[in-house]
C-alpha positions as CSV (number, residue, x, y, z in Angstrom):
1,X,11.3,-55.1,138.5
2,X,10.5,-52.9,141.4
3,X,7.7,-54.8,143.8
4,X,5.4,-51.8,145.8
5,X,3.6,-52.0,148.5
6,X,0.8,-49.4,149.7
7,X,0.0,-48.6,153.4
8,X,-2.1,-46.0,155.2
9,X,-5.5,-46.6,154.2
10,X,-8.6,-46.6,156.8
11,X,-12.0,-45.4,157.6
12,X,-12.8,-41.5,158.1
13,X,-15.2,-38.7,157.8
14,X,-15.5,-36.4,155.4
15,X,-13.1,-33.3,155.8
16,X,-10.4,-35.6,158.2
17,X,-6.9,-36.3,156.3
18,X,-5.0,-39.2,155.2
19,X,-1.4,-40.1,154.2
20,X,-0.8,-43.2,152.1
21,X,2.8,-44.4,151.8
22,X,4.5,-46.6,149.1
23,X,7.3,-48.4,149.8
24,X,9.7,-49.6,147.2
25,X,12.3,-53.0,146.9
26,X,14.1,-53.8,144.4
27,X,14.9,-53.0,140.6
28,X,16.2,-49.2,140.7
29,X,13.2,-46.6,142.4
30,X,14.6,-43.7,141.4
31,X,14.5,-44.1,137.5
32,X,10.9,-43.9,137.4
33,X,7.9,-42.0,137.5
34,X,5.6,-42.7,140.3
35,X,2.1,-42.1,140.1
36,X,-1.4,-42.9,142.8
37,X,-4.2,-44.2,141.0
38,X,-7.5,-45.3,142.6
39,X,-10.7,-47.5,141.8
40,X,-14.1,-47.4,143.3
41,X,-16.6,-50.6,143.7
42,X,-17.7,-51.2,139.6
43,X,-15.6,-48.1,138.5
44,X,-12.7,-48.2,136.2
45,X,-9.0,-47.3,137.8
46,X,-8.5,-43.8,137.3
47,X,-5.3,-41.3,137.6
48,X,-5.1,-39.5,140.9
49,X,-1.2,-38.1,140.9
50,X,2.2,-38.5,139.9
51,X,5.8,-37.2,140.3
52,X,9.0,-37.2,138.5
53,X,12.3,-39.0,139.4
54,X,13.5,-36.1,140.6
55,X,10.4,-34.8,142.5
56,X,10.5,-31.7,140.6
57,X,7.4,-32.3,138.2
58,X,4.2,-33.1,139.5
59,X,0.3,-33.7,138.1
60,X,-2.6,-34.1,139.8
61,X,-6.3,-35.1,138.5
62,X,-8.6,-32.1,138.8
63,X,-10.8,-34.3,141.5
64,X,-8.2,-33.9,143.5
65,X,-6.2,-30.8,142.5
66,X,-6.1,-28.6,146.0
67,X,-6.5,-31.3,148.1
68,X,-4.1,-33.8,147.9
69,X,0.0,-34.0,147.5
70,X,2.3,-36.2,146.1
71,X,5.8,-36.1,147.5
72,X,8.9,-38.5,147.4
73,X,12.6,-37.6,149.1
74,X,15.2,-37.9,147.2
75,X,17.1,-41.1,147.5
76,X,15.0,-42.9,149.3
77,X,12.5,-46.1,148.1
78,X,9.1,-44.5,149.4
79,X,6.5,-42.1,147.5
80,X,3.4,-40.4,149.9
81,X,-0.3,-39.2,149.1
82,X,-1.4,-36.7,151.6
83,X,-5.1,-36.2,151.3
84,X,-7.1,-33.6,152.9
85,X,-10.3,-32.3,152.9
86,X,-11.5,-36.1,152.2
87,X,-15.0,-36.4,150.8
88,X,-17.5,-39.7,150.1
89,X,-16.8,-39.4,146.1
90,X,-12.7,-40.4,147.2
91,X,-13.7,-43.8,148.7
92,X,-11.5,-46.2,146.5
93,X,-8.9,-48.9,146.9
94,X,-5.6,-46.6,145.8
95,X,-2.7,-48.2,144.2
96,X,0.7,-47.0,143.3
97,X,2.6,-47.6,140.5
98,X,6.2,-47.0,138.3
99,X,6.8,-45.5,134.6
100,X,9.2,-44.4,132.5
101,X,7.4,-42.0,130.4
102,X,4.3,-39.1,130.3
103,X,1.7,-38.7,128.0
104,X,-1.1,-36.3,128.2
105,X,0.8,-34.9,131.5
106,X,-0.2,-37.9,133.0
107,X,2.1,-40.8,134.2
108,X,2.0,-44.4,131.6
109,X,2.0,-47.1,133.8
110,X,3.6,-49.9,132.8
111,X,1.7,-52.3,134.4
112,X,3.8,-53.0,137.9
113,X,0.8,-52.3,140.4
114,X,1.3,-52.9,144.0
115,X,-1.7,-54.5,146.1
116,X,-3.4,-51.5,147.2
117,X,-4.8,-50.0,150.3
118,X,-8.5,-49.5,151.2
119,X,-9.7,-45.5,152.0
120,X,-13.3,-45.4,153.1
121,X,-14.8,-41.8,153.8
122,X,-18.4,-41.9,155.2
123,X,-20.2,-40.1,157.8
């Protein structure tokens, strides 16, 4: 099993940018899918992004679609979220997490979260 950890999170404005990382240990990253999810205070976790083993095939949630990107390098253990443009409706707690299969052109997780990291956007 592949243990994550998330990093990056803070406190901004709206319209400043963030980049989240995911780092990766054990098990074997580059087999899966990896995709961001968030969830807000009383909300249920939602899809934000995720990318392919190969980094070649991407999807994004159309709340974010424009604003954010998912990126991974080849051969290495870490996935990023850069978010731009950052607005009040994105505060969440954002968590990454593995697949090995789509549906719906979204990423199925299977359930290996890592902690999460904390973005706050308020003025």
């Amino acid at each position: 099993q592949v243990q994550l950890v998330e990093s990056g999170g803070g406190l901004v404005q709206p319209g400043d940018s963030l980049r989240l990382s995911c780092a990766a240990s054990g098990g074997t990253f580059s087999r899966y899918v990896m995709g961001w999810f968030r969830q807000a205070p009383g909300k249920e976790r939602e899809f934000v992004a995720d990318i392919s083993p190969s980094g070649g095939v991407t999807h994004y949630s159309d709340s974010v679609k424009g604003r954010f990107t998912i990126s991974r390098v080849s051969n290495r253990n870490t996935v990023y979220l850069q978010m731009n443009s950052l607005k009040p409706e994105d505060t969440a707690v954002y968590y990454c997490a593995t697949g090995l299969r789509y549906s719906s052109s979204r990423v199925v997780p299977d359930g290996n979260w890592g902690q999460g990291t904390q973005v706050t956007v308020s003025s």
